[in-house]
C-alpha positions as CSV (number, residue, x, y, z in Angstrom):
1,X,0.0,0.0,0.0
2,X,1.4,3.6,-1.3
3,X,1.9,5.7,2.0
4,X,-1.0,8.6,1.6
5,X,1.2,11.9,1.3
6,X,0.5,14.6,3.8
7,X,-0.9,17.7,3.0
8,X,0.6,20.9,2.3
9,X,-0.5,22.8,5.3
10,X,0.3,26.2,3.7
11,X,-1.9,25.3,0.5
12,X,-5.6,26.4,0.4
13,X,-7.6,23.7,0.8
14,X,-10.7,25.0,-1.5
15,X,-14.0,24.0,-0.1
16,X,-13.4,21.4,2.7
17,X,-15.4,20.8,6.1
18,X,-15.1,19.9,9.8
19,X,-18.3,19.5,11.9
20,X,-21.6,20.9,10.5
21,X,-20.0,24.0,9.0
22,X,-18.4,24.0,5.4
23,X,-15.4,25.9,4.8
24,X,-13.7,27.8,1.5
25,X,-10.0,28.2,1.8
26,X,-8.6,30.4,-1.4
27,X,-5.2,31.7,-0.3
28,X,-4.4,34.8,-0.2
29,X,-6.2,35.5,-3.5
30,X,-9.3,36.3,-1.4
31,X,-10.4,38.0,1.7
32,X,-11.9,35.9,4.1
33,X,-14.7,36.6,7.2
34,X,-14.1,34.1,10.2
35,X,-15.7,33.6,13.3
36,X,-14.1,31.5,16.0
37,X,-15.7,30.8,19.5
38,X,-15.3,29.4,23.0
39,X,-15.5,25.5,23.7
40,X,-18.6,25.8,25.9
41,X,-20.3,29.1,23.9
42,X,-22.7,26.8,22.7
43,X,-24.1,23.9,23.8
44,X,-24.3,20.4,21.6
45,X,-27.8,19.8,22.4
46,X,-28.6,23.3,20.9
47,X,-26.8,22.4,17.3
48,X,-27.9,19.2,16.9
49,X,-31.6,20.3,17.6
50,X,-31.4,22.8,14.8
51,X,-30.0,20.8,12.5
52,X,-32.9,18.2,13.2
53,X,-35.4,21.2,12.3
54,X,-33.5,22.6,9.9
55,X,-32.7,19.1,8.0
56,X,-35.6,19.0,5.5
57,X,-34.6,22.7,4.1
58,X,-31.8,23.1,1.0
59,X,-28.9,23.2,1.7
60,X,-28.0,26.7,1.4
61,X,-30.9,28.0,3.1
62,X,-30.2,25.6,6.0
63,X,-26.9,27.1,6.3
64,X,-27.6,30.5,6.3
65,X,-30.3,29.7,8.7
66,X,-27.5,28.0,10.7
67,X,-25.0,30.7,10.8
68,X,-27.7,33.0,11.8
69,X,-29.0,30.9,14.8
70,X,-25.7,30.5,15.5
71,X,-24.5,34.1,15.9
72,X,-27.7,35.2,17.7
73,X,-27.3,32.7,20.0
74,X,-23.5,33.9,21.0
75,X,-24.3,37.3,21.3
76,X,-26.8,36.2,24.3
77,X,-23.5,35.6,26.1
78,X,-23.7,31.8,26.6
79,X,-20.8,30.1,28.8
80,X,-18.1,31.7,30.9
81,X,-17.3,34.4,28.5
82,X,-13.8,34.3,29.0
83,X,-12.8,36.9,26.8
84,X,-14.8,39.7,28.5
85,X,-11.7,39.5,30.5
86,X,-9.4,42.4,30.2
87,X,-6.2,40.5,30.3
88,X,-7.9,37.5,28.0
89,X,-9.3,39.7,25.7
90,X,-6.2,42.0,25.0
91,X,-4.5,38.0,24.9
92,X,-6.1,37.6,21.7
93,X,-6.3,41.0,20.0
94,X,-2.8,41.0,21.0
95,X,-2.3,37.5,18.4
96,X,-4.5,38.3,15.7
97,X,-2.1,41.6,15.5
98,X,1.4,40.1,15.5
99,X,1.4,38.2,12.5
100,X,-0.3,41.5,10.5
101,X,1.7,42.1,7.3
102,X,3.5,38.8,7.7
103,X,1.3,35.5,7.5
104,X,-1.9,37.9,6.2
105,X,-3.4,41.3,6.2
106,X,-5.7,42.2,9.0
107,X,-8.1,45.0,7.9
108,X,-11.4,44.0,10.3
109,X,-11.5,42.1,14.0
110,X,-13.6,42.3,17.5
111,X,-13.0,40.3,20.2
112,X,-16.5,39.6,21.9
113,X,-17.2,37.6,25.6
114,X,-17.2,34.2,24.0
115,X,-16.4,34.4,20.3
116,X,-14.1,36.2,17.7
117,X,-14.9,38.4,14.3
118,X,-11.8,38.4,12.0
119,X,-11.5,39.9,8.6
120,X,-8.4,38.9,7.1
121,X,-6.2,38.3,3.4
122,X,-3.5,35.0,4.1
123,X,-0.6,36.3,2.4
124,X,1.3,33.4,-0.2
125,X,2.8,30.3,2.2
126,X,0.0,30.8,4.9
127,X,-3.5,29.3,4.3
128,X,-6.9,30.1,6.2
129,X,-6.9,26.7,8.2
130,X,-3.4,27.2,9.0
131,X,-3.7,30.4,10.6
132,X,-6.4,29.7,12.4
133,X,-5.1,26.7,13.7
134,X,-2.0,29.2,15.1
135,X,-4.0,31.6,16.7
136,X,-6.2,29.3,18.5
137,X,-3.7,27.4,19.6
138,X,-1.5,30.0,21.0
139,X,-4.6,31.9,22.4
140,X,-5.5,28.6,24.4
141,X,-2.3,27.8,25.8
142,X,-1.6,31.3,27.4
143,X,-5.3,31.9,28.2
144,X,-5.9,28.3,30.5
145,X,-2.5,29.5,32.1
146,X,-4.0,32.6,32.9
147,X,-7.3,31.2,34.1
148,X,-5.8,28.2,36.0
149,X,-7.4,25.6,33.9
150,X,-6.9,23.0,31.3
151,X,-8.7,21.7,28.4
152,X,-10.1,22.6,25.5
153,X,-10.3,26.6,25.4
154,X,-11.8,26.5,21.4
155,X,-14.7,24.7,19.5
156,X,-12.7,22.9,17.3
157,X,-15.0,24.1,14.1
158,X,-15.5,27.8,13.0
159,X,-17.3,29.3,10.2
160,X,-16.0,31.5,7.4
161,X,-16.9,33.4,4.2
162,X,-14.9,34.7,1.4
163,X,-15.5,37.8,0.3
164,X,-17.1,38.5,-3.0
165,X,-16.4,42.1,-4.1
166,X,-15.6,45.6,-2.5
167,X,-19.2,46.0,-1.2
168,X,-19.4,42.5,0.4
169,X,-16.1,43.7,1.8
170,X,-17.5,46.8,3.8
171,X,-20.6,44.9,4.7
172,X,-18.3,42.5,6.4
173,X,-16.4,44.9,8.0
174,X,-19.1,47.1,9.6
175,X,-20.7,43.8,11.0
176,X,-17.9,42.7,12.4
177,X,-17.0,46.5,14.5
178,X,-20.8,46.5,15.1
179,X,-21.3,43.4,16.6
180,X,-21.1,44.6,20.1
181,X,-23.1,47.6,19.5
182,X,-25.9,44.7,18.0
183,X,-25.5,42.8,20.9
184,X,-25.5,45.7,23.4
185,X,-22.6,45.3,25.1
186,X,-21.7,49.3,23.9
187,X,-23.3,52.4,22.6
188,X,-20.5,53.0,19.9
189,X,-18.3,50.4,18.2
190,X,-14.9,52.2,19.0
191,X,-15.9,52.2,22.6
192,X,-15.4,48.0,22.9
193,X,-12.4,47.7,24.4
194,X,-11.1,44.9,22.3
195,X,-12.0,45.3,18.4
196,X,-10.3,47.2,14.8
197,X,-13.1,50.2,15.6
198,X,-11.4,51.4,18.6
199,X,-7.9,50.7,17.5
200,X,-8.9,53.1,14.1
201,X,-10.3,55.5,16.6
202,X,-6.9,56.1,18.9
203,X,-5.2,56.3,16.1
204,X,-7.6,59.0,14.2
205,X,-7.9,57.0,11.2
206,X,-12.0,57.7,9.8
207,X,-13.9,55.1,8.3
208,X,-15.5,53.5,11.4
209,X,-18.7,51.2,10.9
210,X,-22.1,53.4,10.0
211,X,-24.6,51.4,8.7
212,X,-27.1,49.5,10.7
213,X,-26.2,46.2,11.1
214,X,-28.1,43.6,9.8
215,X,-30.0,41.7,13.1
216,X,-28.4,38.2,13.4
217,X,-27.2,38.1,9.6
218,X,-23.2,37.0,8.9
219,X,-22.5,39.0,5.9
C-alpha cells in the first residue's frame, strides 16, 4: 500500500469541512470573514436540535439559517465568557495583531465575551486553516494558564466566508465593528475595548462602521 502523502499545510484547501459548517480556503487571492468561539459558547444539544429542524430545508438555506442561529445565540453571552476579561481579551487582540503584514493582512477584528470576528487576506505560504489553527492554539495555551485551567479553550470548528467584491467587503467589516453595539454590550463600536473600531479611533484613522447592522445576519 502507497503511503497517503501529507498535505501541504500552507496550501488552500478549497471547499473542505469539519463539523456541520463548510469551509472555502482560497489563499491569499481572497479576503476571508471568520468567526471563532469558545469550547462551551454553545451547547451540543442546541446544534444538533437545529439541525434536526433545519434538516428538510436546501442546503444553502439551512446554512444561512444556521449561521444565523448561531451568531444570535452567541451574542446572548452563553458560557463563561472568557474573553470579557481584560487580560484575555487583549491576549487575543494582541495574536490576531502580531502576525499583521506577515502570515496575512488584518483590515477587520472584535473580540466579543465568547467568540471572535476576523476579517483577514492569508498572504502566499500561509493558508486560512493554517492560521487559524495558530492563533487558537496559541490563544488557548496562554489563556488556560491565565485562568488556571486545562482543556479545551476553542470549538474545534469555525465558520468563514470569502468575500465577493468591494461591497461584500464593507458589509463584512461594519458587521464585524458593530457586533457589540448589536449585541448591546456598547453604545458605539470604538468604545469596545477589544476590536479594529477602537484601534482606528486612537489612532484617528476615519472610516468606522455606520450602517445598521443587519439583526443576526453574517455578511
Amino acid at each position: 500500500m502507497t503511503p497517503k502523502k501529507p498535505r501541504d499545510q500552507s496550501s488552500p484547501r478549497g471547499w473542505h469541512s469539519r463539523g456541520y459548517l463548510p469551509h472555502f480556503d482560497g489563499g491569499h487571492e481572497l479576503p476571508q470573514s471568520v468567526t471563532f468561539r469558545l469550547a462551551d459558547s454553545l451547547p451540543a444539544r442546541v446544534i444538533a436540535q437545529w439541525l434536526e429542524e433545519l434538516r428538510v430545508q436546501p442546503t444553502e438555506k439551512r446554512e444561512r439559517e444556521l449561521r444565523k442561529r448561531i451568531q444570535e445565540f452567541l451574542d446572548t453571552g452563553y458560557g463563561a465568557c472568557h474573553l470579557r476579561e481584560p487580560r484575555i481579551g487583549l491576549l487575543v487582540e494582541t495574536a490576531l495583531l502580531y502576525f499583521d503584514a506577515e502570515r496575512y493582512r488584518l483590515h477587520a477584528w472584535v473580540v466579543m465575551p465568547n467568540h471572535v470576528h476576523a476579517l483577514f487576506t492569508p498572504l502566499p505560504a500561509w493558508s486560512l486553516s493554517r492560521i487559524l489553527g495558530s492563533w487558537k492554539s496559541y490563544t488557548a495555551t496562554e489563556a488556560n494558564k491565565m485562568l488556571g485551567t486545562s482543556g479545551q479553550f476553542w470549538q474545534e470548528d469555525y465558520f468563514d466566508r470569502f468575500i465577493r467584491d468591494a461591497e461584500h467587503f464593507e458589509v463584512a467589516r461594519n458587521y464585524i465593528e458593530m457586533n457589540p453595539v448589536k449585541a448591546s454590550l456598547c453604545r458605539l463600536p470604538e468604545d469596545w475595548a477589544f476590536g479594529s473600531a477602537r484601534h482606528r479611533h486612537s489612532l484617528g484613522i476615519v472610516g468606522a462602521a455606520k450602517m445598521a447592522a443587519v439583526p443576526g445576519e453574517i455578511p
